[in-house]
C-alpha positions as CSV (number, residue, x, y, z in Angstrom):
1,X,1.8,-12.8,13.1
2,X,0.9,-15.3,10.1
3,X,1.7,-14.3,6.2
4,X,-1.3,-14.3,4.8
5,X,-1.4,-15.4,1.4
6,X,-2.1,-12.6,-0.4
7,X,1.3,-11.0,1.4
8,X,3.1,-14.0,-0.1
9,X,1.9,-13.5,-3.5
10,X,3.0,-10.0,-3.0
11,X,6.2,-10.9,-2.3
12,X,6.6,-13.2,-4.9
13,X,5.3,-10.5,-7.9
14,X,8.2,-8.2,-6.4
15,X,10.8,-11.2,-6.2
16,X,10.2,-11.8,-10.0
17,X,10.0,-8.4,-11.0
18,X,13.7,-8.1,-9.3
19,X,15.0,-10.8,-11.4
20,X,13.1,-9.9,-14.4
21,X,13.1,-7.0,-16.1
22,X,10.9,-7.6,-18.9
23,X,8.5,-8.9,-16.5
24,X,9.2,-5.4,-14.1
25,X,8.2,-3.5,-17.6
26,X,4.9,-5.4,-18.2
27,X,4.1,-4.9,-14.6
28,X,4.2,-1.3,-15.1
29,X,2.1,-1.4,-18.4
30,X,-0.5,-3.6,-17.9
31,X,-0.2,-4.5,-14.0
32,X,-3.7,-6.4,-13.8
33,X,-3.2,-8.4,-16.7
34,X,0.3,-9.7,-15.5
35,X,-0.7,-10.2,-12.3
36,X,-3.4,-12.4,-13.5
37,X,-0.8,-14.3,-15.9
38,X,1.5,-14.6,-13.0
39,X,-0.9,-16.0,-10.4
40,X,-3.2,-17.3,-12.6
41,X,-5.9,-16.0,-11.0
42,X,-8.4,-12.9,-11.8
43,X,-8.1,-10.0,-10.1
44,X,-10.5,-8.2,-8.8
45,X,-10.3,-4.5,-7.9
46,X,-13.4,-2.7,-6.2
47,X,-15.8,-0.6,-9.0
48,X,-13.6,2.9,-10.0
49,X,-9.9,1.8,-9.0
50,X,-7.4,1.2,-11.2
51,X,-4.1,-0.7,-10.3
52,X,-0.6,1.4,-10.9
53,X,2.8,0.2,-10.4
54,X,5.5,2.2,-10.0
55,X,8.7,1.2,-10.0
56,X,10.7,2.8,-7.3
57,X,14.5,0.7,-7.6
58,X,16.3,3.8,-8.2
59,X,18.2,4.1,-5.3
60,X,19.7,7.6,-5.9
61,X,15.9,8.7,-5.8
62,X,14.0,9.5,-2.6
63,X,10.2,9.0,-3.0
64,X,7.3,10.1,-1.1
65,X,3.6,8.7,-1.2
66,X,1.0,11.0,-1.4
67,X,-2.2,9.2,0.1
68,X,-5.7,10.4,-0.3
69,X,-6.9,12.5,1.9
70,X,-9.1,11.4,4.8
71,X,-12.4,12.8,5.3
72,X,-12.5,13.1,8.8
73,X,-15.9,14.9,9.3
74,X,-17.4,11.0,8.7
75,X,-14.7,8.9,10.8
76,X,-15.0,8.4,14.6
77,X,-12.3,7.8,17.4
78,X,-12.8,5.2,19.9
79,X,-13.1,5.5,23.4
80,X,-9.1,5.5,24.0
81,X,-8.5,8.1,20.9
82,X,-11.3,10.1,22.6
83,X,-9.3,9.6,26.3
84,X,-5.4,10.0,24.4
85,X,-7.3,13.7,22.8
86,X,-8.5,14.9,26.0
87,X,-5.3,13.9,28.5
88,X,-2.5,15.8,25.0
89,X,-1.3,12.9,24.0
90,X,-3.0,11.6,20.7
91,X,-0.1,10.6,18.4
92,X,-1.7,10.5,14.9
93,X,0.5,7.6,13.4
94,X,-1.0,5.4,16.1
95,X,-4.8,6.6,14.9
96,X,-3.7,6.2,11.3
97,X,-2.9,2.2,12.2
98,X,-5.7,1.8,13.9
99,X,-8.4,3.7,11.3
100,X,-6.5,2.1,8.6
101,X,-5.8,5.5,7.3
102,X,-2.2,5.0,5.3
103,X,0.3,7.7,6.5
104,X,3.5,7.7,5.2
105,X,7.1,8.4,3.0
106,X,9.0,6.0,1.6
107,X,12.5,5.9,1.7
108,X,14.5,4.1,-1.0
109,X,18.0,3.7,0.4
């Protein structure tokens, strides 16, 4: 599987913001505006979402990411979701990857 640039540019905003605090602080203020000084390119964020960082490098603190909820009366399952239903042996972490639906806790050890 290829890096896609965007991933590497993701990296590299959490590399800096590792090595530099007062960069780390203005990510968490004002995260568009210092991506788009660190990149120097504009960012673009779909009409009605905001961008939030939050900084999760305490590592005597567990954290857990509350996604949005799904509206599952408008989302359908494929052919092998509808087989894996009917035979008892959907696993809904495996639908959540494939629907793009984000499931998940993060674990800061």
């Amino acid at each position: 599987m290829e890096i896609t640039q965007e991933q590497k540019t993701y990296a590299q905003i959490i590399q800096k913001a590792w090595e530099d605090e007062s960069f780390r602080n203005q990510l968490q203020s004002n995260p568009a505006e210092t991506i788009e000084k660190f990149t120097g390119k504009k960012l673009t964020l779909p009409e009605g979402k905001s961008l939030v960082v939050c900084d999760q490098t305490d590592e005597s603190v567990v954290y857990i990411n509350l996604f949005a909820k799904p509206n599952l009366d408008d989302m359908e399952l494929s052919d092998g979701q509808l087989e894996a239903v009917a035979g008892g042996t959907w696993n809904p972490f495996e639908w959540a990857v494939e629907t793009g639906v984000k499931i998940g806790i993060w674990l800061a050890t």
